[in-house]
C-alpha positions as CSV (number, residue, x, y, z in Angstrom):
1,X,0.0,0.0,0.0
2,X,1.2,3.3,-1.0
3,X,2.4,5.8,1.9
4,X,1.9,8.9,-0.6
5,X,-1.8,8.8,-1.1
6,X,-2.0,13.0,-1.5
7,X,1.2,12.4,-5.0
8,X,-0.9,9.3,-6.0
9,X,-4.2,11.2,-6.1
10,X,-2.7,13.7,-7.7
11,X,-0.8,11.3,-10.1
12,X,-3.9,10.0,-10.9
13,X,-6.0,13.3,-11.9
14,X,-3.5,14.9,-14.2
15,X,-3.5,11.9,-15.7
16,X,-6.6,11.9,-16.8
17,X,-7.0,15.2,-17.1
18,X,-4.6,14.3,-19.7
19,X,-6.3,11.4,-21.2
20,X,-9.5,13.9,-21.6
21,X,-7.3,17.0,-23.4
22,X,-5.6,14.6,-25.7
23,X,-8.6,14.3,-28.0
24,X,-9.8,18.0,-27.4
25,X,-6.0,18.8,-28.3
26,X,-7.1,16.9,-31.7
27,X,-10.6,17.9,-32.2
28,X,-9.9,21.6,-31.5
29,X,-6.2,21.8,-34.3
30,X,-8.6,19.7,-36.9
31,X,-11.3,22.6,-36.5
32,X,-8.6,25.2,-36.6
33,X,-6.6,23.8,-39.9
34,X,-9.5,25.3,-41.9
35,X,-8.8,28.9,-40.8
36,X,-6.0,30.7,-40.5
37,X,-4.1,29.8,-37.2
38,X,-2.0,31.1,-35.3
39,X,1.3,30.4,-35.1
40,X,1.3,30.0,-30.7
41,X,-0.5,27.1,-29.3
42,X,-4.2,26.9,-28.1
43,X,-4.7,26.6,-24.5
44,X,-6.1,23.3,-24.7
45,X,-2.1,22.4,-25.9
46,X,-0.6,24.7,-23.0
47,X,-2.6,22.5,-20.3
48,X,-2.2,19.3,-22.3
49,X,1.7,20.1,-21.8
50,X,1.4,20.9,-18.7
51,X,-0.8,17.7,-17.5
52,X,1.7,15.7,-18.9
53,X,4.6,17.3,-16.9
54,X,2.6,17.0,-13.6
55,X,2.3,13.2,-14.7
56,X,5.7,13.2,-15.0
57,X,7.3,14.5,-11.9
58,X,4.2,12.9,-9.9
59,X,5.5,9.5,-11.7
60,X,9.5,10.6,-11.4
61,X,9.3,11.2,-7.4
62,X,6.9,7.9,-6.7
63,X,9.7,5.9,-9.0
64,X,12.4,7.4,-6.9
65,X,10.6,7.4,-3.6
66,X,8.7,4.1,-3.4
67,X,9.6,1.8,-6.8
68,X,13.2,2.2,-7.9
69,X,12.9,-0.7,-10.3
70,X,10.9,1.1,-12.6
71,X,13.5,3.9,-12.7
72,X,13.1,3.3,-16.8
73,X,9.9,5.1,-16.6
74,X,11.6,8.1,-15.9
75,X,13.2,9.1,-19.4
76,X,10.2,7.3,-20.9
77,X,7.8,10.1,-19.1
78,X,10.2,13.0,-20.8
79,X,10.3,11.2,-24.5
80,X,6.3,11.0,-23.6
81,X,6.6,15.0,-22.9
82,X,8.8,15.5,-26.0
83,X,6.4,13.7,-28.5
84,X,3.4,16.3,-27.6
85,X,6.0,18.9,-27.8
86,X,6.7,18.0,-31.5
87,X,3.2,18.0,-32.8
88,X,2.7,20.9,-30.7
89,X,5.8,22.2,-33.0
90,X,4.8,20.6,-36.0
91,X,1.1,21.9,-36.1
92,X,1.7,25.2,-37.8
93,X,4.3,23.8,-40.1
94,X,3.7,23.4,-43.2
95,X,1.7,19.9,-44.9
96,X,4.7,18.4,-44.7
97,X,5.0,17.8,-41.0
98,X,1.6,16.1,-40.6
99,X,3.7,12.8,-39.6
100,X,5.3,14.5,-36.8
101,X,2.5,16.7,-35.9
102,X,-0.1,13.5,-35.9
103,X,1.9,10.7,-34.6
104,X,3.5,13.5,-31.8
105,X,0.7,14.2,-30.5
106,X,-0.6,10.7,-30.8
107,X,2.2,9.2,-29.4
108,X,2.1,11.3,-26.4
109,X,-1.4,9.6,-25.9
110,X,-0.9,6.5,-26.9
111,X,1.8,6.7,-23.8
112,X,-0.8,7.7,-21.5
113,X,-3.0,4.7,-22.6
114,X,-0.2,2.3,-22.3
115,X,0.8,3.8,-18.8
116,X,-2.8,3.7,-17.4
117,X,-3.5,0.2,-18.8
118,X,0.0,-1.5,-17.4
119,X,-0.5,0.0,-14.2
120,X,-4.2,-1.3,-13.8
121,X,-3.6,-4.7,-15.6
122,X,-0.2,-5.8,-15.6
123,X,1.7,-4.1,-12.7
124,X,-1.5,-4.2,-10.2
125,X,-4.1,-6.7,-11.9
126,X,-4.9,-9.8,-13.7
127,X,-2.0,-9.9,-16.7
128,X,1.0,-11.7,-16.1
129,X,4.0,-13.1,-17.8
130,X,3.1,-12.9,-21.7
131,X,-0.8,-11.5,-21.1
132,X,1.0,-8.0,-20.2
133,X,1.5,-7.7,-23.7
134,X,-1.7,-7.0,-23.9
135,X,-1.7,-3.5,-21.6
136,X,2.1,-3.2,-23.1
137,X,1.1,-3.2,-27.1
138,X,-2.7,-3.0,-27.4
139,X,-3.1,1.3,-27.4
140,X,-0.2,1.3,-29.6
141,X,-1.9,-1.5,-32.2
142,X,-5.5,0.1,-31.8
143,X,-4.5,4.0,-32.2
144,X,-1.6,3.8,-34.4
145,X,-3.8,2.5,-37.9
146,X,-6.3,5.4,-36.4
147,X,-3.6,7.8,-36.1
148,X,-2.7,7.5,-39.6
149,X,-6.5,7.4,-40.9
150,X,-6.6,11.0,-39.5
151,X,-3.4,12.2,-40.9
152,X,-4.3,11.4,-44.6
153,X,-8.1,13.0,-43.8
154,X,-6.3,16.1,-42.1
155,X,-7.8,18.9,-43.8
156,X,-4.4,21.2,-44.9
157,X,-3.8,24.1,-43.3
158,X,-5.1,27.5,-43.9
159,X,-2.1,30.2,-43.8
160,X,-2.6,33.2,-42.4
161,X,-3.3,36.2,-43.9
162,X,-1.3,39.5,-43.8
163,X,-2.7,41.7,-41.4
């Protein structure tokens, strides 16, 4: 039993805070590719940033403070962060950074999914030995054939106009 309910509770709602701004992250840039946008991020991509730094350092001190074994998901957290930064990045390239703009900000959720499902099923549930491939590779094989379905129907962006 954990000894830092207050960091786990907290753990737990930025994470799915996170897991609820991911798609509104998507929804919101899809809308916005058919007018001119801005070149700064939306809000909804400051606080999806920022959810998944507080996952991150809530994850980083509960590694380091009650699970050193799993001291691996501590530069896999920050790769997690960097992927939403490089769609964020990508999103007012041009066409030509759809891959890195889609499968960014896709990969940055598809970690979140994979996090949340091998800490319910194979770290504290049911899966075991090769059944934790399950929680370990199913987000990845369900979202990444989805992930590219919305990349090729990604409307192309509007530039903005001269002001």
């Amino acid at each position: 039993m954990p000894t830092y309910p207050a960091l786990l509770t907290l753990h737990i709602i930025v994470g799915t805070l996170g897991l609820l701004l991911g798609p509104a992250v998507a929804l919101s840039d899809t809308k916005t590719r058919r007018t001119p946008a801005p070149s700064h991020p939306t809000n909804l991509w400051r606080w999806y940033l920022r959810t998944l730094a507080a996952v991150g350092l809530t994850a980083t001190i509960m590694v380091l403070w009650h699970r050193p074994d799993l001291w691996w998901l501590i530069p896999l957290s920050a790769l997690t962060y960097a992927l939403a930064d490089l769609g964020r990045r990508a999103r007012s390239r041009p066409n030509t950074w759809t891959h890195a703009y889609v499968h960014g900000l896709g990969g940055s959720y598809i970690a979140l999914w994979t996090a949340t499902l091998v800490v319910a099923f194979a770290l504290h549930g049911p899966l075991y030995g090769p059944s934790e491939l399950i929680a370990w590779l199913g987000p990845t094989l369900v979202a990444l054939p989805l992930l590219e379905l919305w990349r090729r129907n990604l409307p192309a962006p509007v530039p903005a106009t001269a002001g």
